[in-house]
FIKOL-655825 format. One line per field, with one value per residue (C-alpha): residue number from 1; y, z, x; residue in one letter. Coordinates in Angstrom, 1 decimal, always signed. Layout:
BEGIN
i [NUM / ...]
y [Y / ...]
z [Z / ...]
x [X / ...]
aa [A / ...]
This chain:
BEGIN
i [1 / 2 / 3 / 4 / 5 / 6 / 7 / 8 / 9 / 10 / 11 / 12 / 13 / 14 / 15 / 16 / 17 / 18 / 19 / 20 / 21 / 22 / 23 / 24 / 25 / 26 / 27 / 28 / 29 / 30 / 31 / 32 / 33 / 34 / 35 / 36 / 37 / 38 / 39 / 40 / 41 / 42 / 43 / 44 / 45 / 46 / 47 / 48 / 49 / 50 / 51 / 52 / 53 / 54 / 55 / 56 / 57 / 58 / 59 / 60 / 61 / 62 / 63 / 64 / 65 / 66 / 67 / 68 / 69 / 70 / 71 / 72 / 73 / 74 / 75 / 76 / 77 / 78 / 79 / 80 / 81 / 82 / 83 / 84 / 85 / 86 / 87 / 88 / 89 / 90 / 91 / 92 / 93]
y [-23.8 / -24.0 / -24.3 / -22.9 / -24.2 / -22.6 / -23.4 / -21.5 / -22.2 / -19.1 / -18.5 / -15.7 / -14.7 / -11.9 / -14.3 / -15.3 / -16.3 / -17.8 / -14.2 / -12.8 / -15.0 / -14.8 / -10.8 / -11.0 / -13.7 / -11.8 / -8.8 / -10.3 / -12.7 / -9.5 / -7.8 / -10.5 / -11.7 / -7.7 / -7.7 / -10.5 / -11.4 / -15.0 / -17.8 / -17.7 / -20.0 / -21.6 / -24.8 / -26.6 / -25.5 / -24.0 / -25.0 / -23.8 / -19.7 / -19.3 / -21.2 / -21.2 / -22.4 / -20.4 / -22.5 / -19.8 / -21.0 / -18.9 / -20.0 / -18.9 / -19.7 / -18.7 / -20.3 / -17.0 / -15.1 / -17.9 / -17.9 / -13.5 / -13.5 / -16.6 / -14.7 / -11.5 / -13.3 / -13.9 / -10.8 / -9.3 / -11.8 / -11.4 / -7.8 / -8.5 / -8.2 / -10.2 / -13.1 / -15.3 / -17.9 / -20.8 / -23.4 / -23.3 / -25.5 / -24.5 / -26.7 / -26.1 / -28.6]
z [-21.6 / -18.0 / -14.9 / -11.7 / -8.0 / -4.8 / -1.5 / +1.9 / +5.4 / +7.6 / +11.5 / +12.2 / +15.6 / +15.8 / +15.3 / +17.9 / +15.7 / +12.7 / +12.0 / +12.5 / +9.6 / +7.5 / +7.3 / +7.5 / +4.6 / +2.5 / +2.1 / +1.6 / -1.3 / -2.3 / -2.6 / -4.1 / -7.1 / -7.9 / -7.8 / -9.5 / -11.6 / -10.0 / -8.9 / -4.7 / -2.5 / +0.6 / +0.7 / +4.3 / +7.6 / +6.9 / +11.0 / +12.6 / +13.5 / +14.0 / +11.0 / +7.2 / +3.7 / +1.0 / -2.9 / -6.0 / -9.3 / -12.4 / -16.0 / -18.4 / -21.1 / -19.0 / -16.3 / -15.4 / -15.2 / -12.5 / -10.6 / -10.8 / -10.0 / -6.9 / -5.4 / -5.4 / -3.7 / -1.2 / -0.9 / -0.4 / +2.5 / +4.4 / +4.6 / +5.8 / +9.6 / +10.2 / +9.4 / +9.4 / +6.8 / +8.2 / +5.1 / +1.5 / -1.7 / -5.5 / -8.4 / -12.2 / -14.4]
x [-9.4 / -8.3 / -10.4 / -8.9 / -9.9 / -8.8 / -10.3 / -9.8 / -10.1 / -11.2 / -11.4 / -13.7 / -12.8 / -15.0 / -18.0 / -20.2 / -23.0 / -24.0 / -26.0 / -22.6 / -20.4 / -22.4 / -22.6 / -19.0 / -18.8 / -21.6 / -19.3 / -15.9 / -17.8 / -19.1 / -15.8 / -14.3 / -16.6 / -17.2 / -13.4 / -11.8 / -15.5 / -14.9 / -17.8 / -17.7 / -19.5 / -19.3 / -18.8 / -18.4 / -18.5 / -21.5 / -22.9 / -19.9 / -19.7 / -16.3 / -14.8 / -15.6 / -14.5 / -14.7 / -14.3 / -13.3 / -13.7 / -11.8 / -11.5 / -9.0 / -6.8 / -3.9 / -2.5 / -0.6 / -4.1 / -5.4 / -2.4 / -1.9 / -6.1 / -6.0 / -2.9 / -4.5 / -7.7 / -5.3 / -4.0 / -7.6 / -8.2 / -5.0 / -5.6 / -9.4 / -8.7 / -12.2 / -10.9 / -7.8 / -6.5 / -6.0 / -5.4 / -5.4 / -5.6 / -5.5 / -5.9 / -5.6 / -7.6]
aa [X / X / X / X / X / X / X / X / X / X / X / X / X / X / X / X / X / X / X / X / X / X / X / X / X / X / X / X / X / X / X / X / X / X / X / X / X / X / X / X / X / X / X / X / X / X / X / X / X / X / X / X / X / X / X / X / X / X / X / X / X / X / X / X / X / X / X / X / X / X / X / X / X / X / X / X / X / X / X / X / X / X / X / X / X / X / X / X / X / X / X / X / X]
């Protein structure tokens, strides 16, 4: 069994609340767990409104299914034009 960890840092330039990131967090966690069928959650940043960090947790016996599902994660947030990628980390355990 293989546990997969990827973590990434968002500016939300559109935000000028906390009101405001979290709507547009809510719907692009939405997207993604209905999506990919992944555990979401924020997990710093949580004070700041224009900046967030997302954690995704995936398990598999595959690494090639982590990797394939974390890359299209990616995909999906590079393509949401709310928000911009500004780090991120994977790990494989």
């Amino acid at each position: 069994m293989l546990v997969g960890i990827y973590q990434v840092e968002l500016f939300i330039p559109a935000s000028g609340s906390l009101k405001e990131k979290r709507f547009i967090l809510k719907s692009l966690k939405s997207r993604i767990r209905n999506k990919f069928n992944v555990s979401v959650a924020e997990v710093a940043d949580h004070d700041k409104w224009q900046r967030a960090q997302l954690g995704f947790a995936a398990v598999s016996n595959d690494r090639k299914i982590i990797d394939n599902m974390f890359n299209e994660i990616q995909k999906l947030i590079l393509a949401e034009t709310r928000v911009e990628l500004v780090d991120q980390h994977r790990d494989l355990y």
